[in-house]
N, C-alpha and C positions, 0 to 999 in steps of 0.2 A: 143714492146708491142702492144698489139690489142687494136686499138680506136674503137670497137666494143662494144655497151655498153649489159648490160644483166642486167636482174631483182633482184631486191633485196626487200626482206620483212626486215622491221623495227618497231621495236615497241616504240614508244613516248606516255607515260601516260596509259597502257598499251591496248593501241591502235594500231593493224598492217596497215601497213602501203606498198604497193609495190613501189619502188622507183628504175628505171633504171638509173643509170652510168657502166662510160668504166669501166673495170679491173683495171688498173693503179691506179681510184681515190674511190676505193672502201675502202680502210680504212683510207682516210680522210674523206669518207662520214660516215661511221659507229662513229669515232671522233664525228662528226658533229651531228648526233643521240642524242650522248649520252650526249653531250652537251647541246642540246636541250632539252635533256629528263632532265637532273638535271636541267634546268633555271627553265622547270614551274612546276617540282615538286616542287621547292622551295615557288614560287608563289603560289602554287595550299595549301600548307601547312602554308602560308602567312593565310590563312582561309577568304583575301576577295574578292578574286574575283570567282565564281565559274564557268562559264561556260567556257568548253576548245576551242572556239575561243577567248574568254577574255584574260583566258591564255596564247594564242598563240602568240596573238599582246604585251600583257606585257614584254612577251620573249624575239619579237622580239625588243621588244623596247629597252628592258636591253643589248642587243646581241649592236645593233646599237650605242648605247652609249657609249658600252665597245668598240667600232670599232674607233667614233670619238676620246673619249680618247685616244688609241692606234695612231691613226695619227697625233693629238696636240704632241705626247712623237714624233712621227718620225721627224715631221718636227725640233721639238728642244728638242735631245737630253738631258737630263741631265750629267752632265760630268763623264767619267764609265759606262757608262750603256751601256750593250750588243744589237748589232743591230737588227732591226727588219724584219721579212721579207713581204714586204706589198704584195707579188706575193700569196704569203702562204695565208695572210688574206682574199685575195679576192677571194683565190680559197675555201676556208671554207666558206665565207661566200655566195657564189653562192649556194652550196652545202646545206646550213643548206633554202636558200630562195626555195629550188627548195622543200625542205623535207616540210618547212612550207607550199609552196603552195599546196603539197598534203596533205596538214592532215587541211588544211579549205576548199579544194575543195569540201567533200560532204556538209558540213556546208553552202555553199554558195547555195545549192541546197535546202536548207529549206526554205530561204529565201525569 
C-alpha cells in the first residue's frame, strides 16, 4: 500500500472541509467524518449550544469520554464481552483530532 497521503474534501455540519491521509486510512477517516458529523449534529439539535467551535469541543468532549469509558471496559473486562481493539481506537481517534483541528483552524483566525 502507498504511505503517500492525498487530499480529501469532508463535510462536518455542512461545512467542507480538505483533509490529507494515506490511501490505506482513508475509510477510517471518512468513519471518523461521519462520526463526528452525527456527535454535534446531535449537539447542534440539543438547541444549546450554537456556535460550531462550541460544538466542536462538546463533540470532542463526548468522543473523549466515550474513549475513557472504552479503556475502563478494556482494562476490566466484563465476563463475555467481545475484545477490544485499542490500536483501532487510537487510530480513529487521531484521525477524528486531525478533522477537528481543521474545522477550528479558521475559527482560531477570528480570534
Amino acid at each position: 500500500m502507498s504511505d503517500k497521503a492525498k487530499s480529501l474534501d469532508v463535510n462536518i455540519m455542512g461545512r467542507s472541509y480538505k483533509v490529507t491521509c494515506p490511501d490505506e486510512e482513508r475509510e477510517a477517516l471518512l468513519q471518523a467524518v461521519a462520526y463526528l458529523d452525527q456527535k454535534m449534529a446531535e449537539i447542534k439539535s440539543g438547541g444549546r449550544v450554537a456556535s460550531v467551535e462550541r460544538i466542536a469541543v462538546m463533540a470532542a468532549l463526548n468522543i473523549a469520554h466515550e474513549l475513557l469509558e472504552a479503556r475502563t471496559q478494556r482494562a476490566a473486562p466484563p465476563a463475555g464481552a467481545d475484545s477490544f481493539d485499542i490500536a483501532e481506537v487510537k487510530r480513529r481517534m487521531a484521525a477524528m483530532q486531525a478533522t477537528l483541528d481543521q474545522a477550528l483552524a479558521p475559527q482560531e483566525k477570528l480570534l
